[in-house]
PLY file of the C-alpha trace (Angstrom):
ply
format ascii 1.0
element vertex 126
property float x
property float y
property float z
element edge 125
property int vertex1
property int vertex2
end_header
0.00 0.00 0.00
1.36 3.21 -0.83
-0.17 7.19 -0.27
0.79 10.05 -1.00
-0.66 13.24 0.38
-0.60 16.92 -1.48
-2.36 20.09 -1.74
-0.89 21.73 0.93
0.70 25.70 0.65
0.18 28.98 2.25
-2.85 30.24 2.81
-4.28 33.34 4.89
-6.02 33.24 8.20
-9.57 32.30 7.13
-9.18 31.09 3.85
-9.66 26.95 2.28
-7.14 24.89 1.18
-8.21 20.73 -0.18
-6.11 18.21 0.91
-5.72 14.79 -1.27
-4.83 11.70 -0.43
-4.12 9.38 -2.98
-4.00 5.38 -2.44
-2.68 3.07 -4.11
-1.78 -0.89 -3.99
-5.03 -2.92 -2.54
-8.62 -2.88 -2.63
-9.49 0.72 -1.17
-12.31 0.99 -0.32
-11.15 -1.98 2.53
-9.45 0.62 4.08
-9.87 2.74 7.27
-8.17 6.78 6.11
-7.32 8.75 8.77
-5.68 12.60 8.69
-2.96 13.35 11.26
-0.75 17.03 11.36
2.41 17.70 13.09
3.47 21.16 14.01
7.41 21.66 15.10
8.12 21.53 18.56
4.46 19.18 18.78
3.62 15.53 19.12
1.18 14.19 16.38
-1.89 14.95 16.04
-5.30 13.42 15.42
-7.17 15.22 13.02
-9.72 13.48 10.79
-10.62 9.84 9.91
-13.23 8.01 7.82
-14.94 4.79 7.76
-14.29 1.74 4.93
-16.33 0.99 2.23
-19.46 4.28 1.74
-17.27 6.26 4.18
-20.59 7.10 5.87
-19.11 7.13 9.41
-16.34 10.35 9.59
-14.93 11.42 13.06
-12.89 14.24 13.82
-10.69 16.37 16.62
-12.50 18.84 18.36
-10.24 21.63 16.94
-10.92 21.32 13.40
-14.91 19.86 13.80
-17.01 22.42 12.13
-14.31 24.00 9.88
-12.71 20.23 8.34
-15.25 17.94 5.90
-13.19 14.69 4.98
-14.56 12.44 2.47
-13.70 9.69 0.38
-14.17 8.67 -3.49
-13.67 5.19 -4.04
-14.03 5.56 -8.08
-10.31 7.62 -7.88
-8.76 5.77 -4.40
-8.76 8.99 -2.97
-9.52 10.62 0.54
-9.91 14.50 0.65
-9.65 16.91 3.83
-11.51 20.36 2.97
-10.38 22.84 5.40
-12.51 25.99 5.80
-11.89 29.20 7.73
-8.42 27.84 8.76
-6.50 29.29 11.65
-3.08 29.74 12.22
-2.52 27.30 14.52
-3.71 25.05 11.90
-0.01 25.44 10.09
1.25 21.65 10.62
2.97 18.75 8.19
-0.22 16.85 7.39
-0.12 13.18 6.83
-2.70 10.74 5.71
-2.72 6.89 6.72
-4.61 3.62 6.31
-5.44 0.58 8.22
-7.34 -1.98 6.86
-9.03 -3.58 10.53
-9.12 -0.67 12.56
-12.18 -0.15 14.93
-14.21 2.71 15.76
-12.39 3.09 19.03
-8.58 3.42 17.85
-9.39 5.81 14.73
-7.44 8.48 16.62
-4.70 6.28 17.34
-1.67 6.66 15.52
0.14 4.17 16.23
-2.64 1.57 15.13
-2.57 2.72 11.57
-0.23 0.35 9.19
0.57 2.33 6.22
1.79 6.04 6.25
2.52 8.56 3.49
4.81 11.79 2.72
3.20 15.06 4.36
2.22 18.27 2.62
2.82 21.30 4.48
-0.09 23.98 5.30
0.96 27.00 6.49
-1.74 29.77 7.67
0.01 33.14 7.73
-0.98 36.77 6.89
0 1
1 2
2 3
3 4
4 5
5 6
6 7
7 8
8 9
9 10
10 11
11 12
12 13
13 14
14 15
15 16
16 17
17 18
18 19
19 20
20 21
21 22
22 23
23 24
24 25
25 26
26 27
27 28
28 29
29 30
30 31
31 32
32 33
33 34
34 35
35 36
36 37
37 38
38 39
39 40
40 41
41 42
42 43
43 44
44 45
45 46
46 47
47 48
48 49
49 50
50 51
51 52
52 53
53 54
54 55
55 56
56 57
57 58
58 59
59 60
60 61
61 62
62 63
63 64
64 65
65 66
66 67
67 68
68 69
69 70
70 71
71 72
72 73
73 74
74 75
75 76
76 77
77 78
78 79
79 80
80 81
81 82
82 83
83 84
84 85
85 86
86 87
87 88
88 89
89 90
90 91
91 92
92 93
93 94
94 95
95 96
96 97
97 98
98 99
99 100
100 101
101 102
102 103
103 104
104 105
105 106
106 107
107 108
108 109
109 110
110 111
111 112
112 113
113 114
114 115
115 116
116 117
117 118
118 119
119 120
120 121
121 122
122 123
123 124
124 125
């Protein structure tokens, strides 16, 4: 399994920026997807994560819920983070991730994830 996230750049206090995450190497729509973002100086972070097959279950931090919409397509293997009236303390690396037999419980979790791609930077800066 491989991914690759992208999208990323600098964007103003309050503006939108679309993350992709692309997938690539199994079936997936078997697959768990789950956002994470690392500032410097911070430990990883939970952001967003959606459900296999429909994607119909999505879950995210409280800091971003309200301004973040992920969402899968399953037609183009890809997972997309819309971020909306972003923040500064939004500016992070942001990774995406899969897992195959994750449950509901450890979609936060890190460490539980299998398969990790190459960050894109957001930065949110006047």
């Amino acid at each position: 399994v491989q991914l690759q996230a992208y999208g990323g750049g600098l964007v103003q206090p309050g503006g939108s920026l679309r993350l992709s995450c692309a997938f690539s190497g199994d079936t997936f729509s078997r697959y768990v997807i789950g956002w994470f973002r690392q500032a410097p100086g911070k430990e990883r972070e939970f952001v967003a994560a959606i459900s296999r097959r429909n994607g119909a279950a999505t879950y995210y931090s409280d800091s971003v819920k309200g301004r973040f919409t992920i969402s899968r397509d399953n037609a183009r293997n890809t997972v997309f983070l819309q971020m909306d009236r972003l923040k500064p303390e939004d500016t992070a690396v942001y990774s995406c991730a899969a897992d195959q037999f994750l449950i509901v419980s450890s979609f936060g979790a890190a460490q539980q994830y299998d398969y990790w791609g190459q960050g894109t930077q957001v930065t949110v800066s006047s």
